[in-house]
Structures are given as structure tokens and as C-alpha cells.
N, CA, C and O atoms as a DFTB+ gen file, in Angstrom:
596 C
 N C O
     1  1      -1.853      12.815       0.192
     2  2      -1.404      13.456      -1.016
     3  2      -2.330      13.031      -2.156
     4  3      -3.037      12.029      -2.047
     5  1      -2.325      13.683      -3.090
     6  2      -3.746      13.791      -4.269
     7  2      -2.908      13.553      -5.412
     8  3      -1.735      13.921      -5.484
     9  1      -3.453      13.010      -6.190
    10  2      -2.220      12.691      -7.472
    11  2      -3.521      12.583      -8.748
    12  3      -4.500      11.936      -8.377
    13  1      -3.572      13.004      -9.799
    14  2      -4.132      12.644     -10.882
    15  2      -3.424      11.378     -11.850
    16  3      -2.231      11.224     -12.109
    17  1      -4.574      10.557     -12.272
    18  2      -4.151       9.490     -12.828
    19  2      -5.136       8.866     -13.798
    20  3      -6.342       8.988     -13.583
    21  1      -4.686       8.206     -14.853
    22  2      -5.499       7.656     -15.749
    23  2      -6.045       6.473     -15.629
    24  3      -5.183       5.640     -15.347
    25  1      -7.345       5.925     -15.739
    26  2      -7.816       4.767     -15.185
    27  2      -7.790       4.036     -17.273
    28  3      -8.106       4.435     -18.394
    29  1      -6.962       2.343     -16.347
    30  2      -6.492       1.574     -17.456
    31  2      -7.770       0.665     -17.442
    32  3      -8.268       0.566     -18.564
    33  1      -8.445      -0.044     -16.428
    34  2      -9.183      -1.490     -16.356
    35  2     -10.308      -0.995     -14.884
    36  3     -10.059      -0.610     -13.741
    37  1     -11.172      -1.171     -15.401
    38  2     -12.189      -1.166     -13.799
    39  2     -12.695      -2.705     -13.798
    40  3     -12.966      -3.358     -14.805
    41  1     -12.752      -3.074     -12.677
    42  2     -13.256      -4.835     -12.317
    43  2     -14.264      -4.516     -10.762
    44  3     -14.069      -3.507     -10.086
    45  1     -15.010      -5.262     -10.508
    46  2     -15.720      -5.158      -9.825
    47  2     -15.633      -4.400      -8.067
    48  3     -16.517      -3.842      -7.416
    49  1     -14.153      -4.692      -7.721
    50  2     -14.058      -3.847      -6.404
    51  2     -13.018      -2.589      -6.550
    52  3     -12.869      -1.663      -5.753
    53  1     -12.142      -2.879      -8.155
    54  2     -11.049      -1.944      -7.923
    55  2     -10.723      -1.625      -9.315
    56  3     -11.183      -2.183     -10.311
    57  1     -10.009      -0.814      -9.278
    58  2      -9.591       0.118     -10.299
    59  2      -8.830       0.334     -10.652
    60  3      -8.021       0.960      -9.967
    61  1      -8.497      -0.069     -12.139
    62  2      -6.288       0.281     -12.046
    63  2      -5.988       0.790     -13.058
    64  3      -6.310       0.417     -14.186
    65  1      -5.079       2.060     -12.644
    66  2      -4.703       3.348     -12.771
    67  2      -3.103       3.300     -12.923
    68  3      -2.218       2.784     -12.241
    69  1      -3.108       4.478     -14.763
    70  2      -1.529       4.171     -14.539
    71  2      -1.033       5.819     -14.295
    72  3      -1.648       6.829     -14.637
    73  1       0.022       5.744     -13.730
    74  2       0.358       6.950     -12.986
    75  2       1.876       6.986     -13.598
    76  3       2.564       6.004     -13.876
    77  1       2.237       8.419     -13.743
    78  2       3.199       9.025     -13.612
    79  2       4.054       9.343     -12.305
    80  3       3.652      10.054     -11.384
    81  1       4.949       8.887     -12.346
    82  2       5.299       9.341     -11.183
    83  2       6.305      10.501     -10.953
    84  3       7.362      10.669     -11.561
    85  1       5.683      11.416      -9.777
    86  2       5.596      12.695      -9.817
    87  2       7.020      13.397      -8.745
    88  3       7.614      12.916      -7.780
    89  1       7.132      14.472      -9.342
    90  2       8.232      14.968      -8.411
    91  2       8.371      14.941      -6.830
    92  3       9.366      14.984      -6.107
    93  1       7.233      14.867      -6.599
    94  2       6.921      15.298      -4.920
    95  2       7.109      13.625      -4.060
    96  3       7.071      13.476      -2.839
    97  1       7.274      12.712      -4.908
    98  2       7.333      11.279      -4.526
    99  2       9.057      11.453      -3.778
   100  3       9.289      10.803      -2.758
   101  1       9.709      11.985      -4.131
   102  2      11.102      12.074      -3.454
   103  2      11.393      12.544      -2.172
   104  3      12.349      12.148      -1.506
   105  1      10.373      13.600      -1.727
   106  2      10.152      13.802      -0.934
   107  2       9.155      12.834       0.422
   108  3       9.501      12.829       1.603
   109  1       8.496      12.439       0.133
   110  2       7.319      11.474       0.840
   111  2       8.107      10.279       1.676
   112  3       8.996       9.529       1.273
   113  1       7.556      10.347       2.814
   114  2       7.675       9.566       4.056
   115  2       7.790       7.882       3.581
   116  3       8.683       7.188       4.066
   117  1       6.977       7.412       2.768
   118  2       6.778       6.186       2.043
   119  2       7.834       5.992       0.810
   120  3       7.713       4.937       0.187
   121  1       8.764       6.817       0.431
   122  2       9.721       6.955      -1.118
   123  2      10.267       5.206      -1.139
   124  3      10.202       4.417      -2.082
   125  1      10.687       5.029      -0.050
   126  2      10.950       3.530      -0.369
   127  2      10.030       2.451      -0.078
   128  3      10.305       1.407      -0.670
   129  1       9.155       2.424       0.569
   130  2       7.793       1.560       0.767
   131  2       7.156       1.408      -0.670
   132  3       6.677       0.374      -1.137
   133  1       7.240       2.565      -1.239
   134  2       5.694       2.667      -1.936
   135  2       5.787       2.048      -3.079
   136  3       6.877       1.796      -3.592
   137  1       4.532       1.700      -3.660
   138  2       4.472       0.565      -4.781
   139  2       4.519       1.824      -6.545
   140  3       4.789       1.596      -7.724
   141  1       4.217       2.713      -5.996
   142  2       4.028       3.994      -6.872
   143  2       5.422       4.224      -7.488
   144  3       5.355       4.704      -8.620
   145  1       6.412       4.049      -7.124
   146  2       7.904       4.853      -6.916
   147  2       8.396       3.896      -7.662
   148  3       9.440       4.356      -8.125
   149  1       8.156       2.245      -8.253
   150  2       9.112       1.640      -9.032
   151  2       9.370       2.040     -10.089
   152  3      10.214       1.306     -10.603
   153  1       8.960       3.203     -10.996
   154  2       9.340       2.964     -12.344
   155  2       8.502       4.607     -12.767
   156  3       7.788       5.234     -11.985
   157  1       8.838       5.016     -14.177
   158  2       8.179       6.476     -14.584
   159  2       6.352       6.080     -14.768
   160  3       5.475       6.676     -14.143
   161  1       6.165       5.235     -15.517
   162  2       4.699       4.656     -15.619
   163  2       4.347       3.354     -14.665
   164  3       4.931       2.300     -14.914
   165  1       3.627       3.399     -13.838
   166  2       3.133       2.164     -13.459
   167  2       1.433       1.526     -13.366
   168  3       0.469       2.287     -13.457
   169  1       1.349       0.651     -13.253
   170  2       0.000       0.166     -12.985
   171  2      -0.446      -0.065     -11.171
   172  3      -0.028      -0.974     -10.454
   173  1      -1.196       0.820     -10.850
   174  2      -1.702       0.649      -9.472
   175  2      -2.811      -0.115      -9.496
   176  3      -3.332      -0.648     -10.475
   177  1      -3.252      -0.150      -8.014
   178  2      -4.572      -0.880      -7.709
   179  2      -5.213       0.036      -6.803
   180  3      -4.670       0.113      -5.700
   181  1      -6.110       0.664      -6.970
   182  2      -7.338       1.607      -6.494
   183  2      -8.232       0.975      -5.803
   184  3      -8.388      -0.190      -6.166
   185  1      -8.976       1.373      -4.804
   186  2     -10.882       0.907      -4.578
   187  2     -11.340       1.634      -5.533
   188  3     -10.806       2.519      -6.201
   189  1     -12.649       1.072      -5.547
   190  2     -13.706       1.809      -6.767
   191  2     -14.214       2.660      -5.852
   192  3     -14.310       2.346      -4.665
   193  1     -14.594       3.850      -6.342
   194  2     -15.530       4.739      -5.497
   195  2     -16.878       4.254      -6.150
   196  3     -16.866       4.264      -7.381
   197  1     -17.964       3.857      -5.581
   198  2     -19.024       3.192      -6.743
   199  2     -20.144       4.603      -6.899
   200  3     -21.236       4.504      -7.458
   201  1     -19.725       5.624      -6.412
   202  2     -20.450       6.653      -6.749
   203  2     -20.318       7.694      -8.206
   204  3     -21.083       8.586      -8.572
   205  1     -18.898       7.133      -8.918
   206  2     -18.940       7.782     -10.092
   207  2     -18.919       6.325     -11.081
   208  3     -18.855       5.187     -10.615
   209  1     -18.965       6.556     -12.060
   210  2     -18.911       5.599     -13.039
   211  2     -17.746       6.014     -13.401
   212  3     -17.408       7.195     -13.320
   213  1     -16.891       4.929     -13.909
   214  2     -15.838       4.867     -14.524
   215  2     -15.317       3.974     -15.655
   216  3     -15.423       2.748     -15.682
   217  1     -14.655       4.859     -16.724
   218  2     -14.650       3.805     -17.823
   219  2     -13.108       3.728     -18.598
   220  3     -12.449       4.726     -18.307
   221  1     -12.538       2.987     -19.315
   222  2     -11.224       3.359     -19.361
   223  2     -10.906       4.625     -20.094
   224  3     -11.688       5.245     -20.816
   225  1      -9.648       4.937     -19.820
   226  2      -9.310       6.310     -20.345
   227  2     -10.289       7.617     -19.441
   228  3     -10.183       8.811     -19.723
   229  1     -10.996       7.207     -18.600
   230  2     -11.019       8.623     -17.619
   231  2     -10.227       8.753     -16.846
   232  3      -9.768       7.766     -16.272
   233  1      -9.748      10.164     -16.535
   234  2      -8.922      11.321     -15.836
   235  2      -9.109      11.304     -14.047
   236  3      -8.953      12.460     -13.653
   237  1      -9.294      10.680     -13.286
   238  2      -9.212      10.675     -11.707
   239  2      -8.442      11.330     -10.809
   240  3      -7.258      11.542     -11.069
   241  1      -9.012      11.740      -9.623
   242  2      -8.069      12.128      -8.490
   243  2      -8.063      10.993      -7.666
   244  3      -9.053      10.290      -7.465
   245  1      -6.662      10.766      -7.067
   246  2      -6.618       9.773      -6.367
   247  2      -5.984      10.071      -4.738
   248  3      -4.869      10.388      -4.325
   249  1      -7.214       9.813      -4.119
   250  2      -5.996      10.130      -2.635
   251  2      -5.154       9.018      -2.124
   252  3      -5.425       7.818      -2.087
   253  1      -4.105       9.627      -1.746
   254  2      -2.675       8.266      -1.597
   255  2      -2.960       7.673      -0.101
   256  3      -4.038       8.141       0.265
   257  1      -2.468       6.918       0.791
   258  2      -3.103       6.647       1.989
   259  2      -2.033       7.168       2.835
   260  3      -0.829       7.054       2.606
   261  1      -2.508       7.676       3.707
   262  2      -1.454       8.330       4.630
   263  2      -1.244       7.695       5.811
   264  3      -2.107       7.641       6.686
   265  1       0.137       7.076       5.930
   266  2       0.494       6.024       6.383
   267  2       2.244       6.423       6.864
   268  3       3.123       6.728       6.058
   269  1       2.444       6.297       8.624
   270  2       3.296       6.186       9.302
   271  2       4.018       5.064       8.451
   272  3       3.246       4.194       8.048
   273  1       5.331       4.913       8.102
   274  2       6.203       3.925       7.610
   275  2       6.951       3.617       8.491
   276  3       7.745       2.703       8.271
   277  1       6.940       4.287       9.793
   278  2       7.890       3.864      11.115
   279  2       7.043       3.125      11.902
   280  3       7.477       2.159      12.530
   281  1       5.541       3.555      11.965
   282  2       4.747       2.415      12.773
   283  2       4.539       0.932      12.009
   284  3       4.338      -0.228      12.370
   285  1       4.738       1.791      10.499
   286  2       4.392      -0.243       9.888
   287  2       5.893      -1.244      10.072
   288  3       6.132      -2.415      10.366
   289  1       6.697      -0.010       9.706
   290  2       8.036      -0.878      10.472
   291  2       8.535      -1.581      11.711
   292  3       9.496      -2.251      12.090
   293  1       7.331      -1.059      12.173
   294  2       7.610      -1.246      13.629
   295  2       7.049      -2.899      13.717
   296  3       7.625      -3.981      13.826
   297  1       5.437      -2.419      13.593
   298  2       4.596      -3.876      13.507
   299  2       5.469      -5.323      12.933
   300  3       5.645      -6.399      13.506
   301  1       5.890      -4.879      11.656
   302  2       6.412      -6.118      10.920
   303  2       7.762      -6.416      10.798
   304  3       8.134      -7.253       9.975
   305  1       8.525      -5.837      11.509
   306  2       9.640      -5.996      12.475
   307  2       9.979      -6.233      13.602
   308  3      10.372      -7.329      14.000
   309  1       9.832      -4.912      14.460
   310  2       9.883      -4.391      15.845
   311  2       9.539      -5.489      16.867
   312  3      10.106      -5.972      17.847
   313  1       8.180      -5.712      16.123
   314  2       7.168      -6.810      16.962
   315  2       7.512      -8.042      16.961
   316  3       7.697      -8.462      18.103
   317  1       7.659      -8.723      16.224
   318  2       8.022     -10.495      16.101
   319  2      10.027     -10.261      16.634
   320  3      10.667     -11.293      16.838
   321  1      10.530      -9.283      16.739
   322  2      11.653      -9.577      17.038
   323  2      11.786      -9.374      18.374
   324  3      12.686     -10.130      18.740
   325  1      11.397      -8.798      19.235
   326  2      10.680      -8.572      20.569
   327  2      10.359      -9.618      20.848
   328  3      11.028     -10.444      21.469
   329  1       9.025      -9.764      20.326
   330  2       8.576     -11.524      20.841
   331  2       9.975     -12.853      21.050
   332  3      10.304     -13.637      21.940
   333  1      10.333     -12.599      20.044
   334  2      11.330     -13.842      19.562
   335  2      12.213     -13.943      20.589
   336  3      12.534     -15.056      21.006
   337  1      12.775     -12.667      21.191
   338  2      13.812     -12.321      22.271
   339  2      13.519     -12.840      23.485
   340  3      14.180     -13.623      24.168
   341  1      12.123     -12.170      23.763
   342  2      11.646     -12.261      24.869
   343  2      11.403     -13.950      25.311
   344  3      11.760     -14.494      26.356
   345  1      10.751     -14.493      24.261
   346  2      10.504     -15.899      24.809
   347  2      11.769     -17.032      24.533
   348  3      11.778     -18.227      24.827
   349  1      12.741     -16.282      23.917
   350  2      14.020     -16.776      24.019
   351  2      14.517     -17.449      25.403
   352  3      14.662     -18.570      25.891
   353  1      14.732     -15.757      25.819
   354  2      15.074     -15.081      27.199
   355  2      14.190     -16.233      28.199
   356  3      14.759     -17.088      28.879
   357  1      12.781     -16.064      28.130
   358  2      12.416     -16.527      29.264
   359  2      12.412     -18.199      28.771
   360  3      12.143     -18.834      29.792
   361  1      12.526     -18.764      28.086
   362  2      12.791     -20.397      27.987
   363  2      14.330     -20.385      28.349
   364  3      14.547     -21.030      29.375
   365  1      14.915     -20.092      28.052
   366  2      16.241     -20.020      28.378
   367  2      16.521     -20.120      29.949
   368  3      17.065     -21.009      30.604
   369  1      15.961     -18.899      30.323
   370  2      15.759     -18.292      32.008
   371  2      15.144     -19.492      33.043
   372  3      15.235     -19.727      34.248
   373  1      14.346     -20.225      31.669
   374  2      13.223     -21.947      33.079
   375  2      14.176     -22.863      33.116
   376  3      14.129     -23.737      33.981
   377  1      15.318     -22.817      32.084
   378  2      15.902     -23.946      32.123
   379  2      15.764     -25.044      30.747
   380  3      16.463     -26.053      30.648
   381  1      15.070     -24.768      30.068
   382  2      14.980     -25.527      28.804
   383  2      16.374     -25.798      28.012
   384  3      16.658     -26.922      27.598
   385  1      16.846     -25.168      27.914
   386  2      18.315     -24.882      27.818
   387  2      18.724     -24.093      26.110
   388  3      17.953     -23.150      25.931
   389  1      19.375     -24.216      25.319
   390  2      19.726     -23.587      24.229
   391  2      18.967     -23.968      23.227
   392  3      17.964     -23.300      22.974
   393  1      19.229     -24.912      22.590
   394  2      18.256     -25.380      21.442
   395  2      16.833     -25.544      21.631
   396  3      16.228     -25.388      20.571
   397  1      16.094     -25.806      22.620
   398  2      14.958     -25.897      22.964
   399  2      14.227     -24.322      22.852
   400  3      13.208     -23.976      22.254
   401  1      15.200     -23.534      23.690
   402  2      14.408     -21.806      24.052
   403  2      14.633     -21.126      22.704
   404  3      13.798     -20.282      22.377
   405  1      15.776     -21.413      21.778
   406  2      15.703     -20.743      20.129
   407  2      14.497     -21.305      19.310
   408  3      13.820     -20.578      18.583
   409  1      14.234     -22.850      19.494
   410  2      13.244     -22.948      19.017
   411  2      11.544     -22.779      19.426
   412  3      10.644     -22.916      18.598
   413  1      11.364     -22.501      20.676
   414  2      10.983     -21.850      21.387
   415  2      10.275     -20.325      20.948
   416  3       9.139     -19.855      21.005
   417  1      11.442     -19.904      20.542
   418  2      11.675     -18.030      20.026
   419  2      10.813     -18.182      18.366
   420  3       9.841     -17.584      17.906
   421  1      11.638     -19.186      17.846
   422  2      11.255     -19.173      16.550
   423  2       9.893     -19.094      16.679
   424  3       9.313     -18.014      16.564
   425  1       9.161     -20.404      16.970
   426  2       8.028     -20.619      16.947
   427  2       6.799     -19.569      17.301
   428  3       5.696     -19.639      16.759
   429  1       7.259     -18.322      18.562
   430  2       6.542     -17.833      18.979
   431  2       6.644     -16.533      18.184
   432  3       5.749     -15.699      18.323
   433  1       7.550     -16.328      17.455
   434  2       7.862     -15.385      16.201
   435  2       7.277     -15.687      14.983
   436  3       7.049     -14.754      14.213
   437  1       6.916     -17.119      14.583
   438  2       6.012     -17.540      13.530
   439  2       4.514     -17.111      13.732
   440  3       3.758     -16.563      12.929
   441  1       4.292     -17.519      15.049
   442  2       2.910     -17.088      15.603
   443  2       2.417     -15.828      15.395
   444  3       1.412     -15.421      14.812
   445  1       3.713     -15.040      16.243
   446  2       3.360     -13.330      15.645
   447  2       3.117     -13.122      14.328
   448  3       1.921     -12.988      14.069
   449  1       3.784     -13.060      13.513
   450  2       3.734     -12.984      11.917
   451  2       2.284     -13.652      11.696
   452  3       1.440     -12.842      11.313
   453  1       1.899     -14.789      11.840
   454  2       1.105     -15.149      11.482
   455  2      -0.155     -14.432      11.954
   456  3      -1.123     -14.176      11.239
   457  1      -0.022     -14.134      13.262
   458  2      -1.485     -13.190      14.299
   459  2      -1.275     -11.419      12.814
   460  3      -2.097     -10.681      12.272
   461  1       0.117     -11.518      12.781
   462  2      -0.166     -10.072      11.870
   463  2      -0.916     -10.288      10.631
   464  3      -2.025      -9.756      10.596
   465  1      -0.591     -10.868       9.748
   466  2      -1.166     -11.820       8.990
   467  2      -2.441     -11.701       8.473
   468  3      -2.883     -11.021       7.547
   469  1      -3.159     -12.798       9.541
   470  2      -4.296     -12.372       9.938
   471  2      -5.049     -10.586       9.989
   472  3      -5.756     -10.086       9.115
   473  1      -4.709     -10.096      10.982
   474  2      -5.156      -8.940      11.342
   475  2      -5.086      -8.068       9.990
   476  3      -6.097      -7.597       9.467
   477  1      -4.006      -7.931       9.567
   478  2      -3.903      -7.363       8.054
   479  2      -4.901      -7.475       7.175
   480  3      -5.395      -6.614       6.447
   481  1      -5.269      -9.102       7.358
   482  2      -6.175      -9.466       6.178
   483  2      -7.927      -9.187       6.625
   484  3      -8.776      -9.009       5.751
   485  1      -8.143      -9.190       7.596
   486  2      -9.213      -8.833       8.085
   487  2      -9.411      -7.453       8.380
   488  3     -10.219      -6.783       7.736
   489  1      -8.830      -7.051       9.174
   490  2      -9.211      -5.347       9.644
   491  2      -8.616      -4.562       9.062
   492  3      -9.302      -3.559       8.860
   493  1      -7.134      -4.471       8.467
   494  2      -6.789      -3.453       7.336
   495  2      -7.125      -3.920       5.828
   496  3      -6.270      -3.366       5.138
   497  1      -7.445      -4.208       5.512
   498  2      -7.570      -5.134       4.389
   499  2      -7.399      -4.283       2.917
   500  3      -6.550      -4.467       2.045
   501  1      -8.614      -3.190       2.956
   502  2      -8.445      -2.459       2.088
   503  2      -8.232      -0.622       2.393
   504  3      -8.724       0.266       1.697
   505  1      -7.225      -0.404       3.822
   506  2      -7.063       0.849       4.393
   507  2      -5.506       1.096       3.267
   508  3      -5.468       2.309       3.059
   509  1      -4.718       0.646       2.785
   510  2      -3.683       1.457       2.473
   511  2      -3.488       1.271       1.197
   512  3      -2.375       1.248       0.671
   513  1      -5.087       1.056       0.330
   514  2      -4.843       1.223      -0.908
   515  2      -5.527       2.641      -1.404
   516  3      -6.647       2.980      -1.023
   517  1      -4.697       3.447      -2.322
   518  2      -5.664       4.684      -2.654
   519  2      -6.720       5.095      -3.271
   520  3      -6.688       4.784      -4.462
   521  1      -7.978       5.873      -2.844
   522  2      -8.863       5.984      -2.926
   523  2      -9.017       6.922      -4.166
   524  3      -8.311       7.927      -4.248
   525  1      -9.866       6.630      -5.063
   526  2     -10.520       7.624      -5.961
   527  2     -11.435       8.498      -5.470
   528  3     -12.470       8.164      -4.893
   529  1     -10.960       9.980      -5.757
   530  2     -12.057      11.290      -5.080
   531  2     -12.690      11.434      -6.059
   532  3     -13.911      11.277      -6.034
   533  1     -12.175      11.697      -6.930
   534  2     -12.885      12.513      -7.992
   535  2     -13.012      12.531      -9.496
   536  3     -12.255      13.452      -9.800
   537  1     -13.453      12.120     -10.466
   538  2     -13.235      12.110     -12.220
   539  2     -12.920      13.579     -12.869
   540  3     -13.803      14.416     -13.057
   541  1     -11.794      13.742     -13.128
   542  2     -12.315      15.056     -14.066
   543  2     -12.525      14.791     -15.543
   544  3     -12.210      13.997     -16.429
   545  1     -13.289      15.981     -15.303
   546  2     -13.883      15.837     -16.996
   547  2     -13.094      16.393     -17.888
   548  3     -12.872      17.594     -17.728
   549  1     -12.513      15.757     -18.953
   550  2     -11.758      16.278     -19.788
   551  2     -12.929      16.052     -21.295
   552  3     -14.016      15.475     -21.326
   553  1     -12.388      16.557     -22.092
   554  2     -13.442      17.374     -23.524
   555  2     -12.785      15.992     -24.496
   556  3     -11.685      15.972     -25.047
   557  1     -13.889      14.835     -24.494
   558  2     -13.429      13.974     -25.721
   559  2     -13.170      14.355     -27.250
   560  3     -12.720      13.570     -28.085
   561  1     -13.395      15.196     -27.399
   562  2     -13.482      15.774     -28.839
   563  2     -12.700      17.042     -29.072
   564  3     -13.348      18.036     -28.744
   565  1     -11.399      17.318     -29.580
   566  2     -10.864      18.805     -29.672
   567  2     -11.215      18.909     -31.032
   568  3     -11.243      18.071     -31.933
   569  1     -11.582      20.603     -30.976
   570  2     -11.305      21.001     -32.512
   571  2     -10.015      21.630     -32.849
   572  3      -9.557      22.472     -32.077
   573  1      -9.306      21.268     -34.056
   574  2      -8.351      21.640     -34.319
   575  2      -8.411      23.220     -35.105
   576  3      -9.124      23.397     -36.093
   577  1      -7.914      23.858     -34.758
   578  2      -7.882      25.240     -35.277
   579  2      -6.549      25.756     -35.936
   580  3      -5.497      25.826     -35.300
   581  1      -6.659      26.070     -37.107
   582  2      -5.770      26.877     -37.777
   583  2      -5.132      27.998     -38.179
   584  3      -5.461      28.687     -39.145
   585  1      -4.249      28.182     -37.471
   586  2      -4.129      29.767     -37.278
   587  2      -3.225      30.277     -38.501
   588  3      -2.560      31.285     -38.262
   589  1      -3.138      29.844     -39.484
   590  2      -2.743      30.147     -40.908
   591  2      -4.129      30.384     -41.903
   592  3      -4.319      30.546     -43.108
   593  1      -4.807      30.321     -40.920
   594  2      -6.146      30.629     -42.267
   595  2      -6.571      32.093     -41.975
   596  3      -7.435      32.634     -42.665
């Protein structure tokens, strides 16, 4: 999804843009995920596209990241609670007995989180922040015209 937005601050990798937030957000797969949706004005965080120059108060298109909210639910849920079960289950199953196989679970549920963690910070790192397409040019200077003269 494409959203126009006003750029507040540019810094060396990113760009932040305050946005209106728009009717079509009620609709969208992300309405409760998204960092866009807290409030009527907000301050985002952009990548820079380093192919336009940008300065404050220019006019941008921004593409939003298009992003399954059932697969990220899945990952940072789904996954460490699975794990947690499973190695519950099987410490439990050797004989370790109760307190040993929960902590067991825990631990191997910290691990997950932490392996996500990781992976997040390395290989998605900067995939689900939105991208600047485009500047439009808007006319710094209006003339005012009088239609009583």
C-alpha cells in the first residue's frame, strides 16, 4: 500500500515522516500490528532512498511493507510455544521428572526467542520498514490571487 507523507528529519540511514492516518488503515491485514495506526498524526521511521535528496518539509510516497501478520504471529508465538511443549513432553517422557522437564521447556523457549532475535536482527533487519518511492514536487511559492479585483 502507497501512502503520501511529509518528511520531518532525514539522518543518515533513515527518514522520518509524519503521516496522517488514512481511511484505508481499517481495513489492512496489519490494523493492529502497525506502528502507523496509534494516533491521527504520527512520527514514522523510513529507509532513505539515497537516490533522491531529501529535505524537511518534502512531500513523499511511501511504500508500506507487505507483511503476512499470521506468519509473524506465528514465528513469535507459534514457534517458541511448540518448542517449549515439545521439550517439555520429551524431558518429561526420559524421566527427568516435573520440575526439571518445565525447566527444561523454559530454557529451550528462551533459546528460541533468542535464535529469533538474532535472525531478526541480521537478515530482516531493515525488510518491514517502509520504503520511500518517490518525492513529489509541490510549488514552494503560491501566488495569491484576488478575485475581487
Amino acid at each position: 500500500m502507497r501512502e503520501i507523507m511529509s518528511v520531518i528529519e532525514v539522518k543518515d540511514k533513515y527518514v522520518y515522516l509524519l503521516t496522517q492516518r488514512a481511511g484505508e488503515c481499517d481495513s489492512c491485514e496489519l490494523h493492529g500490528a502497525c506502528s502507523i495506526t496509534g494516533g491521527p498524526d504520527l512520527k514514522i521511521r523510513a529507509k532513505r532512498n539515497e537516490n533522491l535528496e531529501l529535505k524537511e518539509g518534502d512531500t513523499v510516497v511511501v511504500e508500506l511493507p507487505k507483511v503476512s501478520i499470521t506468519k509473524m504471529s506465528f514465528v513469535v508465538y507459534g514457534l517458541p510455544l511448540i518448542v517449549f511443549l515439545s521439550f517439555t513432553i520429551l524431558f518429561y517422557l526420559l524421566g527427568f521428572g516435573d520440575v526439571k522437564s518445565f525447566l527444561f521447556g523454559l530454557t529451550s523457549m528462551a533459546i528460541t526467542y533468542t535464535g529469533i532475535a538474532i535472525y531478526d536482527r541480521k537478515k530482516l533487519k531493515d525488510s518491514y520498514f517502509p520504503e520511500i518511492i518517490d518525492k513529489i514536487n509541490t510549488p514552494t511559492t503560491f501566488k495569491v490571487i484576488n478575485p475581487n479585483v
